[in-house]
N, CA, C and O atoms as a GROMACS GRO file, in nm:
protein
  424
    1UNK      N    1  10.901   2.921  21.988
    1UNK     CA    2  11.037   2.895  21.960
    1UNK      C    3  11.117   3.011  22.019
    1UNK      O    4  11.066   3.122  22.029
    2UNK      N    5  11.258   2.984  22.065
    2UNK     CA    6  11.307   3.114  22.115
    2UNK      C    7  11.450   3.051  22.081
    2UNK      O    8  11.486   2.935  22.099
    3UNK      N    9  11.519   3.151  22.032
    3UNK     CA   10  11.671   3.119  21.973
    3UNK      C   11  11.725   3.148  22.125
    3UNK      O   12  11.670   3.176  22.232
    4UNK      N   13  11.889   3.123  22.071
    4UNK     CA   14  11.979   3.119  22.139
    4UNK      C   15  12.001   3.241  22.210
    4UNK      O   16  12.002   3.235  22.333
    5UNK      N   17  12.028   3.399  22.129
    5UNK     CA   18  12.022   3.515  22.164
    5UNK      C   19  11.878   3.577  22.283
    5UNK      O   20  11.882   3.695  22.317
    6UNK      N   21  11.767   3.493  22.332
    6UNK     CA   22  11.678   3.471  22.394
    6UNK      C   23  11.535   3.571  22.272
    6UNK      O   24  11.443   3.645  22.309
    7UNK      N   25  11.554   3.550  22.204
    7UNK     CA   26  11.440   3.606  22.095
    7UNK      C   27  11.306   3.456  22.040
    7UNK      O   28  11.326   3.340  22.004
    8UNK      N   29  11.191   3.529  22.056
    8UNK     CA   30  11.101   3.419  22.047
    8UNK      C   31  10.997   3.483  21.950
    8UNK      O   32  10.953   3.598  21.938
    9UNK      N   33  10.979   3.390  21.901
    9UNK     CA   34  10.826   3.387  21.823
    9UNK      C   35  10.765   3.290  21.812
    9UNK      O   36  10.811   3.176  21.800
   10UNK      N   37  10.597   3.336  21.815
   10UNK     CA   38  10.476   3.212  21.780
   10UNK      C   39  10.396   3.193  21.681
   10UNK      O   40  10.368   3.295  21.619
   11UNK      N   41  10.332   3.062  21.632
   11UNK     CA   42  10.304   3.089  21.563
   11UNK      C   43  10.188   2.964  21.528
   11UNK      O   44  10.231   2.855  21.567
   12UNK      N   45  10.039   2.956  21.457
   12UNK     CA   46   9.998   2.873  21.496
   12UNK      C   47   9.893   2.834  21.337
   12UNK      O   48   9.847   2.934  21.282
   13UNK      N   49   9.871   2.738  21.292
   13UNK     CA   50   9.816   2.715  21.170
   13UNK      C   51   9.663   2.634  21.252
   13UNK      O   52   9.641   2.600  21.369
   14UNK      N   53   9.573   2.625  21.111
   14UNK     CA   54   9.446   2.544  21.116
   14UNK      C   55   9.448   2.463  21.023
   14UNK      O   56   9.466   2.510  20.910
   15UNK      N   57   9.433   2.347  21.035
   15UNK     CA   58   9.412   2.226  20.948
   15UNK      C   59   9.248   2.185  20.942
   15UNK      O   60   9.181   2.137  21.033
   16UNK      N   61   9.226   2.202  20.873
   16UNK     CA   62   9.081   2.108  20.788
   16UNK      C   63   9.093   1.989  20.716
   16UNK      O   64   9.151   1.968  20.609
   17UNK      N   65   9.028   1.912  20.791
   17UNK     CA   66   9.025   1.743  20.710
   17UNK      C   67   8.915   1.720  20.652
   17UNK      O   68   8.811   1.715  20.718
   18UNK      N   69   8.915   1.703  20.537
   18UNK     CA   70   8.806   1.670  20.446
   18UNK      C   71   8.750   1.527  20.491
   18UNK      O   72   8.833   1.465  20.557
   19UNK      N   73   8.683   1.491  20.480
   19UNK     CA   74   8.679   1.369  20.513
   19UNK      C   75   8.550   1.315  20.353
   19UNK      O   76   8.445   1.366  20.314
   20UNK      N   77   8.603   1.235  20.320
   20UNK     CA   78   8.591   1.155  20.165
   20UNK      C   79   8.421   1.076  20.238
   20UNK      O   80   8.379   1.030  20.345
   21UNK      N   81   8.379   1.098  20.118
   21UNK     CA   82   8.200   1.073  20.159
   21UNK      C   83   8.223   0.971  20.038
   21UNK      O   84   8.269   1.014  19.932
   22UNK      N   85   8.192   0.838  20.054
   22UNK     CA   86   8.172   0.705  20.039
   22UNK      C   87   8.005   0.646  20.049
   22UNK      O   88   7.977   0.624  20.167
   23UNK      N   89   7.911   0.621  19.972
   23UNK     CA   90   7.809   0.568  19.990
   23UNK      C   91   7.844   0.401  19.976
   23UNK      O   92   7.917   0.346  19.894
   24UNK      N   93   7.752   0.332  20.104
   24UNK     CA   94   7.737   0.204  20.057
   24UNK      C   95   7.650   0.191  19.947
   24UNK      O   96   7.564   0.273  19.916
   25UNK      N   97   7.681   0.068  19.877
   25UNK     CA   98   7.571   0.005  19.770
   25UNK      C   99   7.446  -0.121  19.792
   25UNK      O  100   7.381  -0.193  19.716
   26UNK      N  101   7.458  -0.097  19.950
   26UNK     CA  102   7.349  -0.194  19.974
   26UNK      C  103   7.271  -0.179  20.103
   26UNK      O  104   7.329  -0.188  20.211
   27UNK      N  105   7.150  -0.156  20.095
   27UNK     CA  106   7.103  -0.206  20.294
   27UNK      C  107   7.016  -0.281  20.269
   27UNK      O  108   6.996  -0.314  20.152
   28UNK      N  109   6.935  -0.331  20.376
   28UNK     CA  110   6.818  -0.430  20.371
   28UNK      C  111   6.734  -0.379  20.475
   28UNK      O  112   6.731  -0.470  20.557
   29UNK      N  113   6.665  -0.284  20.516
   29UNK     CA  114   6.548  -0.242  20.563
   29UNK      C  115   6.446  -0.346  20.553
   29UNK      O  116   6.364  -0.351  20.462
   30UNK      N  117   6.456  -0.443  20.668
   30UNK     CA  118   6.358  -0.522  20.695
   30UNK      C  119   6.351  -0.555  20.800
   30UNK      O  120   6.302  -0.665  20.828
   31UNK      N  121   6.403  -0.460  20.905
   31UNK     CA  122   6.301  -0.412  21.050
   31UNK      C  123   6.383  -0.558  21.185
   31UNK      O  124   6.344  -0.588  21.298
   32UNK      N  125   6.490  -0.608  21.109
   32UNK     CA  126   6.536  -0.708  21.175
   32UNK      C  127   6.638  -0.584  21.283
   32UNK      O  128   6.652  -0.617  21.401
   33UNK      N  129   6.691  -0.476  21.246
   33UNK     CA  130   6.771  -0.376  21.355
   33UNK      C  131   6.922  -0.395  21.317
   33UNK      O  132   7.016  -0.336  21.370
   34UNK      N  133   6.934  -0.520  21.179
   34UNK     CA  134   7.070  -0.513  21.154
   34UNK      C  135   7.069  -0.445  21.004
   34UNK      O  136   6.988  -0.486  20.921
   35UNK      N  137   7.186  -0.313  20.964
   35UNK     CA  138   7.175  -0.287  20.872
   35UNK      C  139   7.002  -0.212  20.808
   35UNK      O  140   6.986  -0.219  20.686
   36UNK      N  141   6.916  -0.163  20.872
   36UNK     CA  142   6.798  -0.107  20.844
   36UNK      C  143   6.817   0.041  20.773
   36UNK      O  144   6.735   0.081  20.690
   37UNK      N  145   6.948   0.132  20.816
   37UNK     CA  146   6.947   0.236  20.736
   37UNK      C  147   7.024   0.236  20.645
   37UNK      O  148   7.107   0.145  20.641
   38UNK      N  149   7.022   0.350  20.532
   38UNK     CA  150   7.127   0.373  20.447
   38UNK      C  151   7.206   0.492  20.543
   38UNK      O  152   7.188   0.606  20.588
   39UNK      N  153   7.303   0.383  20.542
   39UNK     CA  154   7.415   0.513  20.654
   39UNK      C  155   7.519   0.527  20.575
   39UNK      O  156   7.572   0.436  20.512
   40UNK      N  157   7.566   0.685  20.577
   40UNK     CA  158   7.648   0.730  20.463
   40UNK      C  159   7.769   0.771  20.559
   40UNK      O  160   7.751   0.871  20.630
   41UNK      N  161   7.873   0.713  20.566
   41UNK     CA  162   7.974   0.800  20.679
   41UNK      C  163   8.015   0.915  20.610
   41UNK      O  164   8.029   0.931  20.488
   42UNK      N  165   8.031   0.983  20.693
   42UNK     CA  166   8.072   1.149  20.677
   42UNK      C  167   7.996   1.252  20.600
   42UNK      O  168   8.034   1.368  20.584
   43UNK      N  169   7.875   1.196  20.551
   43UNK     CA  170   7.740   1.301  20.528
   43UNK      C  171   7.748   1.412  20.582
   43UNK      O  172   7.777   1.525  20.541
   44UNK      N  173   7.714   1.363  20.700
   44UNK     CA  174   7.666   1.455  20.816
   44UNK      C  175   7.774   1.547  20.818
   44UNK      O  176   7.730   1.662  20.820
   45UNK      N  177   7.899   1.542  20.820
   45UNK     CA  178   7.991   1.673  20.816
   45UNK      C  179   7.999   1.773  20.736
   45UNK      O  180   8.076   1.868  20.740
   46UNK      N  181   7.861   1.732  20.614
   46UNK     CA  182   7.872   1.879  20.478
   46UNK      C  183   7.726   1.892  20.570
   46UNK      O  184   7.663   1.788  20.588
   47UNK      N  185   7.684   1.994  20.617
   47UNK     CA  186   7.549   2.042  20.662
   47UNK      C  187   7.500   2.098  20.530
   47UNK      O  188   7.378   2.105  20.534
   48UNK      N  189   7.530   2.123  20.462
   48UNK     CA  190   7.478   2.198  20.344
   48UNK      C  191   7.444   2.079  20.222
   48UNK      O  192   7.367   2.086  20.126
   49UNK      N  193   7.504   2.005  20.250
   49UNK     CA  194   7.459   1.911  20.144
   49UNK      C  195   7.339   1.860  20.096
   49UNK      O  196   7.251   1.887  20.178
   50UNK      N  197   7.297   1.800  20.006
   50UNK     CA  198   7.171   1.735  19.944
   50UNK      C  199   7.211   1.641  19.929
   50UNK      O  200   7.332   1.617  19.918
   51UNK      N  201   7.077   1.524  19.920
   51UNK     CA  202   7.077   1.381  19.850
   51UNK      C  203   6.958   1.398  19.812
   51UNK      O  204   6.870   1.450  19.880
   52UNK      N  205   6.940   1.329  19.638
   52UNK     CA  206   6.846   1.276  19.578
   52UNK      C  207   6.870   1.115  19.566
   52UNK      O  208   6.982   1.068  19.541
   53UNK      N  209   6.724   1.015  19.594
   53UNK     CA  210   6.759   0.950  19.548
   53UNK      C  211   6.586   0.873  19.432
   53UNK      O  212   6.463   0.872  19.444
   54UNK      N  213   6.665   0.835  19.356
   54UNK     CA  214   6.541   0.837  19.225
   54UNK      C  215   6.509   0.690  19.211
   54UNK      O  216   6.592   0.607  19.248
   55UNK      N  217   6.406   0.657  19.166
   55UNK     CA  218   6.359   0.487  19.107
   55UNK      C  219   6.428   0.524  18.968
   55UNK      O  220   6.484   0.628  18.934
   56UNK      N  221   6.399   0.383  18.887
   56UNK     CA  222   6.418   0.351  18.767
   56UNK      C  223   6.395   0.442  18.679
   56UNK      O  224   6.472   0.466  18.586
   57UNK      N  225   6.278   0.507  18.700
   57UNK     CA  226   6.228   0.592  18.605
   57UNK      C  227   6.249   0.741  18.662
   57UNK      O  228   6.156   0.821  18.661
   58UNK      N  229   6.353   0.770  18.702
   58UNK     CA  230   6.381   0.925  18.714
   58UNK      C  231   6.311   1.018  18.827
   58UNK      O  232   6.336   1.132  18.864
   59UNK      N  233   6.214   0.926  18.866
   59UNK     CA  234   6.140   1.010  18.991
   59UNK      C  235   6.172   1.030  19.143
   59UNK      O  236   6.138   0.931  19.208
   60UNK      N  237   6.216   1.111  19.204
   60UNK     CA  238   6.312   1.172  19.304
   60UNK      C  239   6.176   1.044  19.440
   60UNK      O  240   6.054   1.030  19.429
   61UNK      N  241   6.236   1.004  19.505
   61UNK     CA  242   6.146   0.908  19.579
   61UNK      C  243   6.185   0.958  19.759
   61UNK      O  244   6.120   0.952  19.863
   62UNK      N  245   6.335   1.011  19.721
   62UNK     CA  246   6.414   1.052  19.846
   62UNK      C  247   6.469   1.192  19.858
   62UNK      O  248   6.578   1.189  19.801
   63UNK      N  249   6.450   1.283  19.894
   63UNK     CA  250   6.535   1.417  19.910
   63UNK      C  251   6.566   1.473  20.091
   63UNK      O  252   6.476   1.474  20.174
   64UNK      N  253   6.713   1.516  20.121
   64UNK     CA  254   6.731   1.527  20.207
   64UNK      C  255   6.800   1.663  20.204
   64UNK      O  256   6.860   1.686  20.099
   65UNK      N  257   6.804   1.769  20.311
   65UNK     CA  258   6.919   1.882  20.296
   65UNK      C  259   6.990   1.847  20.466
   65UNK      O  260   6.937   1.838  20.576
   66UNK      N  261   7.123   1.836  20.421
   66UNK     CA  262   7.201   1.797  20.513
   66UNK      C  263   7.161   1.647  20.537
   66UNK      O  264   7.066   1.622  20.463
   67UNK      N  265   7.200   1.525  20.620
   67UNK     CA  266   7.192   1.402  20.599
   67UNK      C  267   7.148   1.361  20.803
   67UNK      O  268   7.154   1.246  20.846
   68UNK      N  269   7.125   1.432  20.856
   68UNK     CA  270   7.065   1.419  20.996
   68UNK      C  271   6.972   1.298  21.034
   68UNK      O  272   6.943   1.280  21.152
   69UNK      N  273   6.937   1.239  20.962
   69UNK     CA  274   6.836   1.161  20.908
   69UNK      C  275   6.830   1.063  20.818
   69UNK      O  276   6.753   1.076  20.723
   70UNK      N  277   6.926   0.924  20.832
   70UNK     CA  278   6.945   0.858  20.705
   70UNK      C  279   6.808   0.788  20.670
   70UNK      O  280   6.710   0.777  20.744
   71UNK      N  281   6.827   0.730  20.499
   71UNK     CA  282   6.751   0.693  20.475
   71UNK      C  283   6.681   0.567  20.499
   71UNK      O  284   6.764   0.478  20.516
   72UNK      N  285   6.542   0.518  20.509
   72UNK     CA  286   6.473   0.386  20.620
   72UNK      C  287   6.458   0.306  20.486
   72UNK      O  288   6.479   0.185  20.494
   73UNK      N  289   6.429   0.353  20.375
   73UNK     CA  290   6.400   0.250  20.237
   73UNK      C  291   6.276   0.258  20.204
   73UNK      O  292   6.225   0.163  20.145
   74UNK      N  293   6.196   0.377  20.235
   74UNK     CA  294   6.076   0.417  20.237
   74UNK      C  295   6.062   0.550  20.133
   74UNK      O  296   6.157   0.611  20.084
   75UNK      N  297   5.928   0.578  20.114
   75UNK     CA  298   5.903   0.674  20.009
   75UNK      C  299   5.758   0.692  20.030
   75UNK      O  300   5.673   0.603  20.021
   76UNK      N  301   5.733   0.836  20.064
   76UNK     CA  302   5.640   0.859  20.118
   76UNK      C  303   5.514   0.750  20.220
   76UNK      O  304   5.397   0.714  20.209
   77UNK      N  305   5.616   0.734  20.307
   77UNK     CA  306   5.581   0.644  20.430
   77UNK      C  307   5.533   0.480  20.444
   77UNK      O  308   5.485   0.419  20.540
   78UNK      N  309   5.575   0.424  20.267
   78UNK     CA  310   5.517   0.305  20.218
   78UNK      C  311   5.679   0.219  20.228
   78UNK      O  312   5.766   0.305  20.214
   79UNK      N  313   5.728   0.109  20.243
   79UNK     CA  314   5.845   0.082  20.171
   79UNK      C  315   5.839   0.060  20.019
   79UNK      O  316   5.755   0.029  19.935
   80UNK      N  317   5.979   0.092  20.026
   80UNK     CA  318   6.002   0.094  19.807
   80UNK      C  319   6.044  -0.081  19.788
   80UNK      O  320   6.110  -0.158  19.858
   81UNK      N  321   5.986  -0.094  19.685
   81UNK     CA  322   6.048  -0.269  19.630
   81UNK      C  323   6.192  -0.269  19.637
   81UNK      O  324   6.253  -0.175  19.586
   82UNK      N  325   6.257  -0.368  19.697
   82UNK     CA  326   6.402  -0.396  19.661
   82UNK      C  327   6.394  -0.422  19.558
   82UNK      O  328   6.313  -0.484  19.490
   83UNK      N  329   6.558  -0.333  19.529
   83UNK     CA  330   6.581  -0.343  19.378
   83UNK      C  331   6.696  -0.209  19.388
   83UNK      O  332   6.749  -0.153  19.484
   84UNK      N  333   6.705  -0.188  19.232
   84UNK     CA  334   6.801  -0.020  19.314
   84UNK      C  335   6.772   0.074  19.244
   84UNK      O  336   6.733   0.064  19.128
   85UNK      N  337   6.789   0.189  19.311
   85UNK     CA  338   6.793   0.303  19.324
   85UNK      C  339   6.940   0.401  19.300
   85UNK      O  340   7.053   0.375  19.340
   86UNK      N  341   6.906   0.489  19.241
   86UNK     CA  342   6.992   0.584  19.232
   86UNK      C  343   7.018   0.728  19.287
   86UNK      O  344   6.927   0.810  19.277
   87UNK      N  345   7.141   0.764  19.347
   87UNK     CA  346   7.139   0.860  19.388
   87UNK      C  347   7.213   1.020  19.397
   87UNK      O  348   7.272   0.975  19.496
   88UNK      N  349   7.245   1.107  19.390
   88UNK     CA  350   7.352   1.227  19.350
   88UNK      C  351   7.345   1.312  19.530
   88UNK      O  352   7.267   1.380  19.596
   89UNK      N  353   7.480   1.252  19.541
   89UNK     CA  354   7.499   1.360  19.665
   89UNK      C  355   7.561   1.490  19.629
   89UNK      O  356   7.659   1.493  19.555
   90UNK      N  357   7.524   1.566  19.664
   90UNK     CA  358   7.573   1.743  19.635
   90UNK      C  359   7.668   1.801  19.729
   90UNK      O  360   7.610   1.900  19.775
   91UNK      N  361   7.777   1.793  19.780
   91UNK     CA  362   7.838   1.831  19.864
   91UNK      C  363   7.846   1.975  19.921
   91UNK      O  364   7.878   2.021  20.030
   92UNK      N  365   7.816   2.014  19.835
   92UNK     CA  366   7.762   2.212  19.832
   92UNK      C  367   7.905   2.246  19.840
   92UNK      O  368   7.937   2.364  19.856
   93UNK      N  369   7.973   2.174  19.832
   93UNK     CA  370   8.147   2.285  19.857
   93UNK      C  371   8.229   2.295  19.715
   93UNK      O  372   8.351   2.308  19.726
   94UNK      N  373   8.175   2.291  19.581
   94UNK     CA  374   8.284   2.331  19.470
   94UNK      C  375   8.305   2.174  19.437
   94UNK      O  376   8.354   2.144  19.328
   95UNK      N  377   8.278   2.099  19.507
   95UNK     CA  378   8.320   1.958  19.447
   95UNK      C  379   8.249   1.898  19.307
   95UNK      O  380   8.178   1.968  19.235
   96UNK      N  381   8.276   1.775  19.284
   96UNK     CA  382   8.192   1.723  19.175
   96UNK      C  383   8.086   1.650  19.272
   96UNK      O  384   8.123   1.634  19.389
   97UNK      N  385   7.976   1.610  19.242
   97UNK     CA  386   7.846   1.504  19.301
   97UNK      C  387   7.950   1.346  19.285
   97UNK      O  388   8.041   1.289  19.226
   98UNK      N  389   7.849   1.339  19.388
   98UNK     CA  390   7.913   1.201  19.406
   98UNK      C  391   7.767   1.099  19.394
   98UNK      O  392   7.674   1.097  19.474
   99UNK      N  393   7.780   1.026  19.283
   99UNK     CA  394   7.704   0.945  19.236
   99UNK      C  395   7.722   0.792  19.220
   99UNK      O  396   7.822   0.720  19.224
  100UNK      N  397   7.570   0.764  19.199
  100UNK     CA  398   7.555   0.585  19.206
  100UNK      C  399   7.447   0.503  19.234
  100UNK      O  400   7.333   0.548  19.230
  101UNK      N  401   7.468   0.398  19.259
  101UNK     CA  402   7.342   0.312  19.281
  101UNK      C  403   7.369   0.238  19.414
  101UNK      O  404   7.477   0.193  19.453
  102UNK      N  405   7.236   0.234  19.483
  102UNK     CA  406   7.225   0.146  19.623
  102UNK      C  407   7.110   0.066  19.603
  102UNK      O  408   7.002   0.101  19.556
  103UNK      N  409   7.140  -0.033  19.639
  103UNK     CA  410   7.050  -0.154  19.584
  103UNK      C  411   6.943  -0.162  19.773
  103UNK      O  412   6.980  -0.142  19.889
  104UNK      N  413   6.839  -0.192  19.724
  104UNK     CA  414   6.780  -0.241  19.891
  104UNK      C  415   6.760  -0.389  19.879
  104UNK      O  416   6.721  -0.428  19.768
  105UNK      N  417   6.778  -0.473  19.965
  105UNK     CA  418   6.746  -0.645  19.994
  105UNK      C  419   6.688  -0.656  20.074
  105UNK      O  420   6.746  -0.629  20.179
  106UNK      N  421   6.530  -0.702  20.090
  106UNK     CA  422   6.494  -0.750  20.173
  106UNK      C  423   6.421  -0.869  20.191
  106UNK      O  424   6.390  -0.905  20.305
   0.00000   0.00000   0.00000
């Protein structure tokens, strides 16, 4: 900016966009190539983050640090029964977890 008297100054800010992490509640991992992962948009932008995701009975079936890698609907290299699952994303930044259920169909 430079006034009238010819005097100038600059000056310059940084903006950070959060971008809101949304899980779907459904995939179908059944190797057809439509819909096969659990794709989480904007995961991938917390690198620090975690996902658990648990069966019925409380047992962690899925763990990820950072999301580089979505999930296939598998658990230790077997597929899991459709049905659903629950999961707690950790954002690692001061936020609250972002929680819920994703059902698999296949």
């Amino acid at each position: 900016m430079t006034t009238a008297l010819g005097c100038s100054a600059q000056a310059s800010e940084t903006i950070n966009v959060i971008s809101t992490v949304t899980a779907p509640n459904t995939f179908t991992p059944n190797g057809d190539g439509i819909n096969d992962l659990w794709q989480i948009p904007h995961l991938s932008d917390y690198t620090n983050s975690s996902l658990k995701i648990y069966n019925r009975l409380g047992i962690i079936i899925y763990e990820s640090k950072g999301y580089t890698v979505p999930w296939n609907g598998t658990a230790n290299g077997s597929n899991v029964p459709a049905g659903a699952y629950y999961y707690i994303i950790d954002l690692k930044d001061g936020s609250k977890p972002v929680t819920g259920e994703v059902t698999i169909i296949r």
